[in-house]
Every structure is written in structure tokens, then in C-alpha cells.
C-alpha positions as CSV (number, residue, x, y, z in Angstrom):
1,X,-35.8,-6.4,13.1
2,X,-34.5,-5.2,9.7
3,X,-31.7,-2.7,10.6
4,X,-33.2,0.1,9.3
5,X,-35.0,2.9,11.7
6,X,-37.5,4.0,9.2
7,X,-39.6,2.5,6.7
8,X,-39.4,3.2,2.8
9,X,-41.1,6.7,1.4
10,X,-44.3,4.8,0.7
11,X,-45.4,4.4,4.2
12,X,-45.0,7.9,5.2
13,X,-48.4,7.8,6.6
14,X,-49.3,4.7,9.0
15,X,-53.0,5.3,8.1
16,X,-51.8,3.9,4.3
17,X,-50.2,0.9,5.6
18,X,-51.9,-2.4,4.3
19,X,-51.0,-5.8,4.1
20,X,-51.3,-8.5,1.3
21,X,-51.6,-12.5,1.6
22,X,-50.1,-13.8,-1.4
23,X,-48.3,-16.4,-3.3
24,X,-49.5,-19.9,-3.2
25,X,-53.2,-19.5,-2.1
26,X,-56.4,-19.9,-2.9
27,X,-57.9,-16.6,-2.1
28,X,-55.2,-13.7,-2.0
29,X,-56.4,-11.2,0.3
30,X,-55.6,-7.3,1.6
31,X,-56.5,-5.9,4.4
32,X,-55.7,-2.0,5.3
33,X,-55.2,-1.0,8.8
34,X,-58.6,0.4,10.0
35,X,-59.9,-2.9,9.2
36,X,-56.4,-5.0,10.8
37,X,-57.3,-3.0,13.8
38,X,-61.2,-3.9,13.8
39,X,-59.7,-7.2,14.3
40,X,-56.4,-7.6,15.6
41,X,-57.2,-7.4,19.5
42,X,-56.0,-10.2,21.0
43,X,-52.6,-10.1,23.4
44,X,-49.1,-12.1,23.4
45,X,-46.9,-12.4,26.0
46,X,-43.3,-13.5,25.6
47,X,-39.6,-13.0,26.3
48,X,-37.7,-11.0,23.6
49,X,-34.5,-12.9,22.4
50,X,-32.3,-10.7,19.8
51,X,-28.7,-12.0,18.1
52,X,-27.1,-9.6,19.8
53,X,-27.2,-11.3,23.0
54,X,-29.8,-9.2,24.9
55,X,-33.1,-10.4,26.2
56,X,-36.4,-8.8,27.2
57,X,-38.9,-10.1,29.4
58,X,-42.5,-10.4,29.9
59,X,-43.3,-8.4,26.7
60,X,-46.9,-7.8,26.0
61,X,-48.2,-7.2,22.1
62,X,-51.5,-6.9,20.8
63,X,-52.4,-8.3,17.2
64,X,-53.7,-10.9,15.3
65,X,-52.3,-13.9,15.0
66,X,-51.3,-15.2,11.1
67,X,-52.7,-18.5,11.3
68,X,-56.0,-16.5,11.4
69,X,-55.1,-14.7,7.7
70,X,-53.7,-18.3,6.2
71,X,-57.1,-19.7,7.5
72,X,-58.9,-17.1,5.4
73,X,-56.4,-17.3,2.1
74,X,-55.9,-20.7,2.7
75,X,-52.6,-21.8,1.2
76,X,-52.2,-24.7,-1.7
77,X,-51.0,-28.0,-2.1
78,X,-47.4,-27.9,-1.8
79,X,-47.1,-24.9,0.0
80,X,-43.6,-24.8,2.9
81,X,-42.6,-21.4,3.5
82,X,-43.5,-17.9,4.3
83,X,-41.5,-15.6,3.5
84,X,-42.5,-11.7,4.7
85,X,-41.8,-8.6,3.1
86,X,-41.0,-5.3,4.4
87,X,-41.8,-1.7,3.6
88,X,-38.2,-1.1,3.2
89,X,-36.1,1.2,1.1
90,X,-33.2,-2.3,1.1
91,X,-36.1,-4.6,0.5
92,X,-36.2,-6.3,3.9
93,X,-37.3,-9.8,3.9
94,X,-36.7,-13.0,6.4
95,X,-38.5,-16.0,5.9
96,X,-39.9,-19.5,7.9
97,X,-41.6,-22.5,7.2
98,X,-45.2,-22.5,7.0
99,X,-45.7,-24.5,9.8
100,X,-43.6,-22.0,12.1
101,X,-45.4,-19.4,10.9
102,X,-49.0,-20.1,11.1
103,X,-48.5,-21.5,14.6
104,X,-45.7,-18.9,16.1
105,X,-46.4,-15.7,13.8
106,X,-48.6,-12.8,15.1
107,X,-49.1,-9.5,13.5
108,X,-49.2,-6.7,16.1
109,X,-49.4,-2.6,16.2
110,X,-48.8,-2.4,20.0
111,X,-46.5,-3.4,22.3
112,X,-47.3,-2.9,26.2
113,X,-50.5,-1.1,25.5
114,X,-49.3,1.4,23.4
115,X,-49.2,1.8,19.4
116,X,-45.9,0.9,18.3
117,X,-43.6,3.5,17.3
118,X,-42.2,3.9,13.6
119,X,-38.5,2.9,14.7
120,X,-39.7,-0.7,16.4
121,X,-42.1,-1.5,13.6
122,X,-44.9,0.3,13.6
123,X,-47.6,0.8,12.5
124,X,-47.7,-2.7,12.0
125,X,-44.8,-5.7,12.4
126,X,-44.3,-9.5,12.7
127,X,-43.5,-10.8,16.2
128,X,-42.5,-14.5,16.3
129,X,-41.6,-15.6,20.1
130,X,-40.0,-19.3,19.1
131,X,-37.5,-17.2,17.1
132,X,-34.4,-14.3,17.3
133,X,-35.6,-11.2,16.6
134,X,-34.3,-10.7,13.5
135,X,-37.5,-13.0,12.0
136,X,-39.5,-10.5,13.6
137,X,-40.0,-8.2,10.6
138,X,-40.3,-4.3,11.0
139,X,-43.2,-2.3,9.2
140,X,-44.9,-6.3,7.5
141,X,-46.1,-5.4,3.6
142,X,-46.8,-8.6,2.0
143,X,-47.1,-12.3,3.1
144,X,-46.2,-14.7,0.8
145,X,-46.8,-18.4,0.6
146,X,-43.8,-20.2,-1.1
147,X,-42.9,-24.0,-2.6
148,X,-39.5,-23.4,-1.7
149,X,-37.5,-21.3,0.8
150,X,-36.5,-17.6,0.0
151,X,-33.2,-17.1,2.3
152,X,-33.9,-13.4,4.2
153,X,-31.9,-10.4,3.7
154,X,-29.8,-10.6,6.6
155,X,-29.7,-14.5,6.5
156,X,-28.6,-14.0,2.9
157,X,-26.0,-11.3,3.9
158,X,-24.9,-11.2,6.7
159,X,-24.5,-15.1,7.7
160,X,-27.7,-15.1,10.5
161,X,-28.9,-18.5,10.8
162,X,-32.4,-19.2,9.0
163,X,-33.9,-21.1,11.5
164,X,-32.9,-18.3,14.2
165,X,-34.0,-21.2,17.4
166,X,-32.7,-19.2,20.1
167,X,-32.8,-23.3,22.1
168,X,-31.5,-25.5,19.8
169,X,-28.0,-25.1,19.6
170,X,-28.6,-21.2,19.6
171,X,-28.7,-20.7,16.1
172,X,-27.7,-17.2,15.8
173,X,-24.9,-17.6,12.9
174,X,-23.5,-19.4,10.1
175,X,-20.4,-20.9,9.8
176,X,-17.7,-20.7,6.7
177,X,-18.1,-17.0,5.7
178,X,-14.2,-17.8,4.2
179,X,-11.6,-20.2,4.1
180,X,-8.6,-20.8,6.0
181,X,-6.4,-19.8,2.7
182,X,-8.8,-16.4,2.4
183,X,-8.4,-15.8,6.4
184,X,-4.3,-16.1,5.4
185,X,-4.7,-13.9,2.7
186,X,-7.0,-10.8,4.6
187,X,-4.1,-10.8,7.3
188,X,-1.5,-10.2,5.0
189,X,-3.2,-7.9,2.6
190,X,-1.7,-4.6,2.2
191,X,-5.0,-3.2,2.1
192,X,-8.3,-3.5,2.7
193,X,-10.9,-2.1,-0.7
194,X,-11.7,-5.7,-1.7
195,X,-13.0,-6.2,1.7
196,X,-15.2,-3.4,2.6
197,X,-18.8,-4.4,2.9
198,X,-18.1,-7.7,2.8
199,X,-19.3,-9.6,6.0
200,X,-16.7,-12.1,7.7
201,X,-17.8,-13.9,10.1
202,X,-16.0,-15.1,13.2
203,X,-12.5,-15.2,12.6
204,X,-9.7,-15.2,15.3
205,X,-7.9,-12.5,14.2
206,X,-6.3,-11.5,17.6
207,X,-2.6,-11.9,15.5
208,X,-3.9,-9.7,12.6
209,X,-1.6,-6.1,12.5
210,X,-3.4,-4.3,9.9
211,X,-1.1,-2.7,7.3
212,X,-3.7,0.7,6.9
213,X,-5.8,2.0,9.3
214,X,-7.9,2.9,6.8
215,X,-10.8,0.1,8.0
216,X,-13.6,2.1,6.9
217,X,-17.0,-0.4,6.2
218,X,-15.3,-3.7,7.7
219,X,-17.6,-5.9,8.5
220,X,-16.3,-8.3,11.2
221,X,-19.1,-9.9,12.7
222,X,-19.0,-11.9,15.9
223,X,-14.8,-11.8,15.2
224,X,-12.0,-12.4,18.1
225,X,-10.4,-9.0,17.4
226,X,-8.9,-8.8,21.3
227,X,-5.8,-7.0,22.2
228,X,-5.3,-5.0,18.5
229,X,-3.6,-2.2,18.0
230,X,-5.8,0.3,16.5
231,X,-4.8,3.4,17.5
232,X,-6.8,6.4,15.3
233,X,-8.1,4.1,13.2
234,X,-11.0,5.3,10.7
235,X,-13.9,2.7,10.8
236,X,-16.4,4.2,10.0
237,X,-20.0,3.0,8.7
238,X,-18.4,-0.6,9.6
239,X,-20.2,-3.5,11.6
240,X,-18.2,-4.9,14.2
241,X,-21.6,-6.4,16.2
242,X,-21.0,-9.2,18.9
243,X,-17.0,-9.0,18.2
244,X,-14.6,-8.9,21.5
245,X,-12.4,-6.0,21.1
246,X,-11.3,-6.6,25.5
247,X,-7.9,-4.7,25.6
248,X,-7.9,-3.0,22.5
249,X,-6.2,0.0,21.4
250,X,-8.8,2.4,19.9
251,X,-7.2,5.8,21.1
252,X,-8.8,8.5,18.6
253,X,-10.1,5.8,16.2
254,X,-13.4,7.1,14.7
255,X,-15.9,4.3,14.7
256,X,-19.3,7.0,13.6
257,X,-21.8,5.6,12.1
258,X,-21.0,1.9,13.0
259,X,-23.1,-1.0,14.3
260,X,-21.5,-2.1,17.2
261,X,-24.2,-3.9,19.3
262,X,-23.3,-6.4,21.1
263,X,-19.4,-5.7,21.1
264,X,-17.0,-6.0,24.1
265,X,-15.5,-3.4,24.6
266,X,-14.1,-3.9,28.3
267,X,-10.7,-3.0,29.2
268,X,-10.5,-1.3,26.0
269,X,-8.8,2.1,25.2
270,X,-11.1,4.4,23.4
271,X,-10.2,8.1,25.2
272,X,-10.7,10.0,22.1
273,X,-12.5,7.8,20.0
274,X,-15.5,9.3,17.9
275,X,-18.6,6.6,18.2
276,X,-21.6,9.6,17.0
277,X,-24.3,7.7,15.7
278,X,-23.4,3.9,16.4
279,X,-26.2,1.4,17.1
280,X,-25.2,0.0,20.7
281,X,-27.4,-2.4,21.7
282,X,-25.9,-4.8,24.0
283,X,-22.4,-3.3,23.9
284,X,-20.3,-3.5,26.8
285,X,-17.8,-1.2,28.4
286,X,-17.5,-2.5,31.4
287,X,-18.0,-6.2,33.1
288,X,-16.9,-7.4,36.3
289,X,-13.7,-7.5,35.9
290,X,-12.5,-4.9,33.5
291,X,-13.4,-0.8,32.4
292,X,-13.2,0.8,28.9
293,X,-10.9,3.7,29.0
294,X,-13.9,6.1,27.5
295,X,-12.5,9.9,28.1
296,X,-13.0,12.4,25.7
297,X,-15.0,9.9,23.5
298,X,-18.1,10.9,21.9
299,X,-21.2,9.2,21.9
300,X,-23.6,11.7,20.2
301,X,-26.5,10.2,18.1
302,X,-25.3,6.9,19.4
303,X,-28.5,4.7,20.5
304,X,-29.8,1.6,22.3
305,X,-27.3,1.4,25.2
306,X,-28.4,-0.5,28.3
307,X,-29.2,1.5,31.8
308,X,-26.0,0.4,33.2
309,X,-23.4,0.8,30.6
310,X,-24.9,4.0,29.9
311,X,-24.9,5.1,33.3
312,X,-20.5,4.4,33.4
313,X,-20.3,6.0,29.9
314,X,-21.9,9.3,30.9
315,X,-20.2,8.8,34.6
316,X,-16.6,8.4,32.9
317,X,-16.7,10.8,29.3
């Protein structure tokens, strides 16, 4: 997954997609996709396991596995890492060690018997099932074996773990995005430009009373933001994914354009509230204990919403 739902301009025709072997190997190789599909034919089974706390099973993708490419370029002395390259307008990357990869990694243009579709990859992405999904990279360029470890775009940026083990320990975040004394001084601020963009990751900050409302591009990631008092409060384009906002005050806030997968939401108030064109996997609005107060909020362009929480959004807006 790269957060992105199309590929960069130079892929505007699957039939040009190709894919290069590279770095430390003895025979660099590229194969384009008439002849990947000639041979990647084989099928995977596994259970889907993304960050944001949703899980699908018994998925089915046909491929090639990578182990059969590093056989072919066959990688140096010294080799550790893999790190893949997307076709991606933000230069998606994510990385693994070379062991992980040439055992775990498959390169696959269909899931469940049909060709993958341009926003989940296609024509061609990396699936690796021992791994979140976020190692699984979208629309796979280049291949490249490395000496040394090259820390992935949303490892790099946004705090994701780099060894993304779903098992051991589930290793879905860093820790220490800022101090204690920083923490201090983002509650108190008077306002909030220094912070835009900038990812902070899991903070209590269920005492914070913002001094604007002007919250546009925050990025609180996996944050205790429960109970706050956000009444019309413009957020927009920020990512609030896998925070609990239970109780909140969001009356007329616009969140548009916002990732908010995997956010509680239950027992919130967000009658009014504007979330057009959010990403909502995973996102709760209700549980089994609480409701989101949703009327009059709009949900156009907003995408990836389970059955069931879609089912009370449309029932209760």
C-alpha cells in the first residue's frame, strides 16, 4: 500500500509496465509484462493484515514469486536488503531484508481471479503475507538489492514500523515521534503552522484545548484525542488514522479530504460535519456500546468503509 490511488504519469498504460532487478547482482535483469505474465501463474493464498486494524481473509493472488527473479539475477556477496520501488508520483518505496523477501515476496497482477485494478496495484504489485500491508507495494517498478537498509517512505515519514510483523509484538508503529518537553509545548501553542504536515504519533492529548480551530493538515496518528472540543473545526487534508476521537465534539468541523482510516469515532458528535473525500478504511461510528451523532454530515467521495458502518452511516445521515 503506498497511499496513493493512482500511479505516476508514466504508467498510464498497464501494457508499458515493466520491472527491473537491480542493485547488488550479478545479472541485472527486466522483464515487461507480456513476458511477467508468460510466467507468473502460480497462486497465493493468505490473510490480509493492514495497520489500520482491518483484516481480510482467505485472499487468493496469482504471480510469481521473487525468489524466482533473485534466482535468475542472483544477488552478491554482501547483499541484506530489498528495497522496492514504486511507479509513484511521491516516490513510494518500503523495504525488507533479503531473506524476507526472497522467501515471503511474490509479484502478482490478480487477486481472486481477476486482473488487479489500477487503485489496488495493478497492473502489477508486491504482496508479502508475513508482513502489514503497507510492505505490500502498489504498481512494483524496480527491485533493488542493497548492502544496507533504505527506511521506506511511510516508515521514514510517518513512524510505521520497518519490520511491519503483524505477530511479534504487532509492529505497526514507532515510538518517540516527540518529547515530553515538545508534547508541553504543542498543547500550549497559540497556533498550529509549525505543525502542519508533521506526523505525531500517539500522544494523549485528551487535556489538549486548542487555541485555533484552524487544524488544517494535522497529522495525529494513532493519538488519544477523546472527549475534545472541536466544534466547526477546519481539518482539512489532515491524517487522524487509528486515533480515538469516542465523545468528541465535531459539530460542523470539516474533516474533507482527510485520512481517517481506522479512527473511532463512536459516541462522537459530527451532525454537520463535511468528511467528502476521506479515506475510511476501518473507521468506526458505531461499536457496541456507543453511536456517532452523523446527521446532516456528508460523506461524498469518501471511500473504503466497511458493510456495516456504512450500512448506519447511510441509515442515520
Amino acid at each position: 500500500m503506498v497511499g496513493e490511488r493512482v500511479p505516476s504519469s508514466d504508467l498510464t498504460d498497464p501494457a508499458s509496465w515493466q520491472v527491473e532487478v537491480a542493485g547488488l547482482v550479478r545479472n541485472p535483469l527486466t522483464l515487461d509484462f507480456d513476458t511477467f505474465l508468460s510466467r507468473a501463474d502460480r497462486e497465493l493464498t493468505f490473510d490480509i493484515h493492514c495497520v489500520t486494524s482491518w483484516t481480510r481473509f482467505g485472499s487468493t493472488w496469482t504471480g510469481l514469486p521473487l525468489r524466482d527473479l533473485l534466482a535468475e539475477a542472483e544477488p552478491l556477496a554482501g547483499s541484506a536488503f530489498v528495497s522496492f520501488e514504486a511507479y509513484s508520483e511521491r516516490d513510494h518505496h518500503t523495504s525488507l531484508p533479503l531473506d524476507v523477501a526472497r522467501d515471503e515476496s511474490w509479484l502478482v497482477h490478480s487477486f481472486d481471479g481477476e486482473p488487479l485494478e489500477i487503485g489496488h496495484g495493478g497492473p502489477v504489485r508486491v504482496v508479502t503475507p508475513s508482513r502489514y500491508f503497507y510492505k505490500s507495494l502498489k504498481w512494483v517498478r524496480r527491485v533493488v538489492v542493497l548492502a544496507e537498509d533504505r527506511l521506506g517512505w511511510w516508515e521514514e515519514g510517518s513512524y510505521y514500523h520497518n519490520n511491519a510483523d503483524p505477530w511479534s509484538g504487532n509492529e505497526r508503529f514507532t515510538s518517540g515521534s516527540i518529547r515530553p518537553e515538545q508534547l508541553e509545548r504543542f498543547i500550549g501553542a497559540s497556533g498550529y503552522d509549525k505543525y502542519r504536515g508533521r506526523v505525531m504519533m500517539g500522544l494523549d492529548l485528551r487535556r489538549w484545548e486548542p487555541a485555533s480551530l484552524d487544524l488544517r493538515r494535522m497529522y495525529l496518528k494513532n493519538c488519544d484525542l477523546r472527549g475534545l472540543s472541536l466544534p466547526g473545526a477546519d481539518l482539512r487534508e489532515s491524517n487522524l488514522s487509528l486515533s480515538d476521537l469516542r465523545g468528541a465534539d465535531l459539530r460542523g468541523a470539516d474533516l474533507s479530504g482527510s485520512d481517517l482510516e481506522g479512527v473511532n469515532f463512536s459516541g462522537a458528535d459530527l451532525t454537520g460535519a463535511d468528511l467528502s473525500d476521506t479515506a475510511l478504511s476501518a473507521t468506526r461510528f458505531v461499536d457496541d456500546t456507543e453511536e456517532a451523532l452523523v446527521e446532516g454530515a456528508m460523506f461524498e467521495g469518501s471511500y473504503g468503509l466497511v458493510e456495516e458502518q456504512e450500512d448506519f452511516v447511510r441509515s442515520h445521515t
